[in-house]
C-alpha positions in Angstrom: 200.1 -92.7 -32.9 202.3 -90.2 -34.8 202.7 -90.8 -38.1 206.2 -89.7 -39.4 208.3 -89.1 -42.6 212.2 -88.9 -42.3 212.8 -86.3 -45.6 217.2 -86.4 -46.0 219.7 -87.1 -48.2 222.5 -88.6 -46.5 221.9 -92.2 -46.0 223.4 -92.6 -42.5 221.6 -89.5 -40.9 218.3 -91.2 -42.3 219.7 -94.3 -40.6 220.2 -92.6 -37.6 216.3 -90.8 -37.2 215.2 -94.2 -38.3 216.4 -95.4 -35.3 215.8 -93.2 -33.0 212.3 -93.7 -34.1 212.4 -97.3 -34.3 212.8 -96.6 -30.3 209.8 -94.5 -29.8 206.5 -96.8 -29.7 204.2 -93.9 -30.1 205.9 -93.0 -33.9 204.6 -94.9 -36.6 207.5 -94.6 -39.9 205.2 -93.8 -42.7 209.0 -93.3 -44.9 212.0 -92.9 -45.1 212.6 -90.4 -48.5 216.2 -88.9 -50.1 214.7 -85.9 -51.6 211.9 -83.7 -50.7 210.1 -84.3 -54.0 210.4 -88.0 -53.2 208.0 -86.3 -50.4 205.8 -84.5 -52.1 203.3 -87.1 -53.9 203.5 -88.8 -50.6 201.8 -86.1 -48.9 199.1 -86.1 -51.4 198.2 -89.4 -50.6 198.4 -90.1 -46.9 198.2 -88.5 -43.7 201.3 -87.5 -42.4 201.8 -86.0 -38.6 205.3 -84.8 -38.2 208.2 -84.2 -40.8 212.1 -85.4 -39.9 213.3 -82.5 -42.3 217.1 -82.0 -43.5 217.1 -78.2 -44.9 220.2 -78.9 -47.7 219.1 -81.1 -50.1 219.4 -81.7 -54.0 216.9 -79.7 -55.6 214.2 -77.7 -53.3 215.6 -77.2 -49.8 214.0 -78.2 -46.5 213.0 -74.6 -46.3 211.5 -74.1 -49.5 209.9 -76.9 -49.4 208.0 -76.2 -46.7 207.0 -72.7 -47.6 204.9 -74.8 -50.6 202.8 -76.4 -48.5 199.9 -75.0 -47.2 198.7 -77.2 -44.8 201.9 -78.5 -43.7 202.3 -81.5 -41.1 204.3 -80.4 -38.1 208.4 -80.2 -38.6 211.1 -80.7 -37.2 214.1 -79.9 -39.0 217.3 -82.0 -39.2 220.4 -80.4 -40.3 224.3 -80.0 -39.7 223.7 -76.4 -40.2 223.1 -74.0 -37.2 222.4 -70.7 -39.2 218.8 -71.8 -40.4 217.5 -71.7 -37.1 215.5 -67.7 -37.5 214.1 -69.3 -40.8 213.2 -73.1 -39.4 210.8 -70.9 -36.5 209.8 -68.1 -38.1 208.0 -71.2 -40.7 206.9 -72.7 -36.9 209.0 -75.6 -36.7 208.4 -77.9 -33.6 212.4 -78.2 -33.1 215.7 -77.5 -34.8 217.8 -80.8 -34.3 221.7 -80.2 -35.0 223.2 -83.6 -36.5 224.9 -85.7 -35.4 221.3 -86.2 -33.3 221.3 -88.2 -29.9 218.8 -90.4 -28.7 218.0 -87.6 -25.9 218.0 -84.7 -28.3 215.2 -86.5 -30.3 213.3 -87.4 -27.2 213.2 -83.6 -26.1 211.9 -82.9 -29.8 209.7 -85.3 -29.9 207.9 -84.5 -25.9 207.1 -81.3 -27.8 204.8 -82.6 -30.5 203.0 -84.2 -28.3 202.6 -81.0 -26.6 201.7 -79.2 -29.3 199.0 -81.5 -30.8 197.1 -82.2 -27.5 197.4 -78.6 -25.7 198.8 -80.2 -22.9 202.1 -82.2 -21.0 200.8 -85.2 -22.2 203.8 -87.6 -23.9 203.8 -89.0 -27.3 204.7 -91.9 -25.4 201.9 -93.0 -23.9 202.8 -92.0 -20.3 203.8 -88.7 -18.3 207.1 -87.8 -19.1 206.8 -84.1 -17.9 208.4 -85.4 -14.6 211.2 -87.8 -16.0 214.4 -88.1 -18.0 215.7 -91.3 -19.9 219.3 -92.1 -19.1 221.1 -94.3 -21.4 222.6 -97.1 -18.9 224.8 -99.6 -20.9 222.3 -100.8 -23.5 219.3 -100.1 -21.7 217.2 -96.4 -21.8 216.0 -95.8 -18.3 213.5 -93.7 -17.0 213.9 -91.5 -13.8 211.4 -89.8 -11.9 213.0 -85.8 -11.4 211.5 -86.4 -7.7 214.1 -89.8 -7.5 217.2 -87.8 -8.6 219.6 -86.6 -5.3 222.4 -85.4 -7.5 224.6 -85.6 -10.4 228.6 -85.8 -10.6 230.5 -85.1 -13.4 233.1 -88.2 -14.2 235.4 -87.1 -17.5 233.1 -88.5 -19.9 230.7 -89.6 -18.2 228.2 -88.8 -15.4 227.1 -90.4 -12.0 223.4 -90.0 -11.1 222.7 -91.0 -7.7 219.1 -91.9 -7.5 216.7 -93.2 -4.5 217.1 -96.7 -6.8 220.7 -96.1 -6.9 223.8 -95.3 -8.8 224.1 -95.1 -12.6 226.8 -94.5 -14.8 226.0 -92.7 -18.3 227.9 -91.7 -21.0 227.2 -87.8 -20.9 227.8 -84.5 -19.6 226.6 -82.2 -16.9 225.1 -79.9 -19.5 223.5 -82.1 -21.7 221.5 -83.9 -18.4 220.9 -80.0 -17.5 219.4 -79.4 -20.9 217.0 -82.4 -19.6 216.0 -81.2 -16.2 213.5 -78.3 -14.9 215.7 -75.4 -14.0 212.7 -75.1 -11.0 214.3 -77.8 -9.7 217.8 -78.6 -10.0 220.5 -76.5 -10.3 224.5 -76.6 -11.0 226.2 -75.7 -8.0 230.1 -76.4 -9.2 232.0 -77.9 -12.6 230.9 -81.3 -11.2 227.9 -81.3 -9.4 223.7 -80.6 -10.2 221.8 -81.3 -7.6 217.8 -81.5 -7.2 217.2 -78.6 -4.7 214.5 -80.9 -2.9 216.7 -83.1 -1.2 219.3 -80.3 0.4 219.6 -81.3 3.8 221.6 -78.0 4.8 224.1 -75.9 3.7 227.5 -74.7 5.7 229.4 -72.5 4.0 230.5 -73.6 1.1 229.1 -77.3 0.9 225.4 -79.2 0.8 224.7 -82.1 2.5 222.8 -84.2 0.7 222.2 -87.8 2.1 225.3 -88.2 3.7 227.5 -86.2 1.2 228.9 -83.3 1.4 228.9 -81.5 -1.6 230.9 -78.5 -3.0 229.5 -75.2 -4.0 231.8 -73.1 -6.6 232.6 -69.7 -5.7 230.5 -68.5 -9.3 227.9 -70.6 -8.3 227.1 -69.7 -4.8 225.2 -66.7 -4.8 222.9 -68.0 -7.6 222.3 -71.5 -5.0 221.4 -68.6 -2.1 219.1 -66.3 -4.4 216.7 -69.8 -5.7 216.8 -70.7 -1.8 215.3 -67.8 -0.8 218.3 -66.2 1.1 219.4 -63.1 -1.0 
């Protein structure tokens, strides 16, 4: 169990962690504070495993604050501000979370604790996550094996993953689901397609089969496809 303290002082970005953590069975809320002094007794007194850490607060910054600990818990810093980032890793943050934060953003963030308190791929959750993503489906989070994906296709705002299980409809993008994938694996061929390089069939000049579908492949993204597959 991780035990965590959301540190921010707009309500409805605490709000939001709070859920996100609410979601997450392997993070225990220790609390919830508006200020980082409202933080600072509370360190004193109990054990505290990771920090949800806004950096522009009343009084002592995120930043600041953590420079007066010595023995700080691990961070991971919280902020609608992008130019802190050289300062949140040069003090060894975990992650630098740009608000407002999704559900898969804090996942991601999250994997990497875990990661960096046991040495190893293990998930905070309880299970192996190094091979899976969680799609949000409707109201429901589901988790896909990487091995179980055939391919993704762009729809507006939306995506369509087409899995061994089936078809599911997301509300996402192309790059965010990228950001979620190994690169040794997948790879964007055009503006609407990744596909999981394991389940090419063939290629002919300038589409994949995959299954029974014939997939595109984008003039810029051609030569990369050739180059992973071995055929400079």
């Amino acid at each position: 169990m991780i035990r965590c303290v959301i540190i921010d002082d707009e309500p409805l970005a605490r709000q939001l962690i709070e859920s996100h953590v609410r979601q997450v069975h392997s993070l225990q809320l220790i609390a919830s504070c508006e200020t980082a002094m409202d933080a600072f007794e509370l360190l004193h007194k109990e054990q505290i495993d990771l920090l949800f850490l806004d950096i522009q607060m009343p009084g002592i910054n995120g930043l600041n604050f953590l420079r007066s600990r010595k023995d700080p818990p691990s961070v991971i810093f919280t902020t609608a501000f992008s130019q802190y980032a050289v300062d949140a890793f040069e003090l060894e943050a975990i992650d630098y979370l740009l608000k407002p934060v999704t559900f898969e953003r804090f996942i991601k963030a999250v994997q990497k604790v875990g990661i960096a308190k046991e040495g190893s791929n293990n998930s905070p959750y309880g299970i192996d996550d190094s091979d899976a993503i969680f799609l949000k489906v409707e109201k429901r989070l589901l988790r896909i094996s990487h091995a179980d994906i055939y391919y993704v296709e762009a729809l507006g705002d939306y995506i369509k993953v087409i899995t061994m299980q089936g078809t599911h409809i997301s509300y996402s993008s192309l790059n965010k689901i990228i950001s979620l994938l190994p690169e040794r694996q997948f790879l964007r061929i055009h503006k609407s397609y990744v596909i999981n390089l394991r389940h090419i069939r063939f290629l002919e000049g300038n589409l994949v089969r995959i299954l029974d579908k014939e997939l595109p492949v984008g003039v810029t993204y051609k030569e990369i496809l050739y180059k992973r597959l071995g055929q400079e």
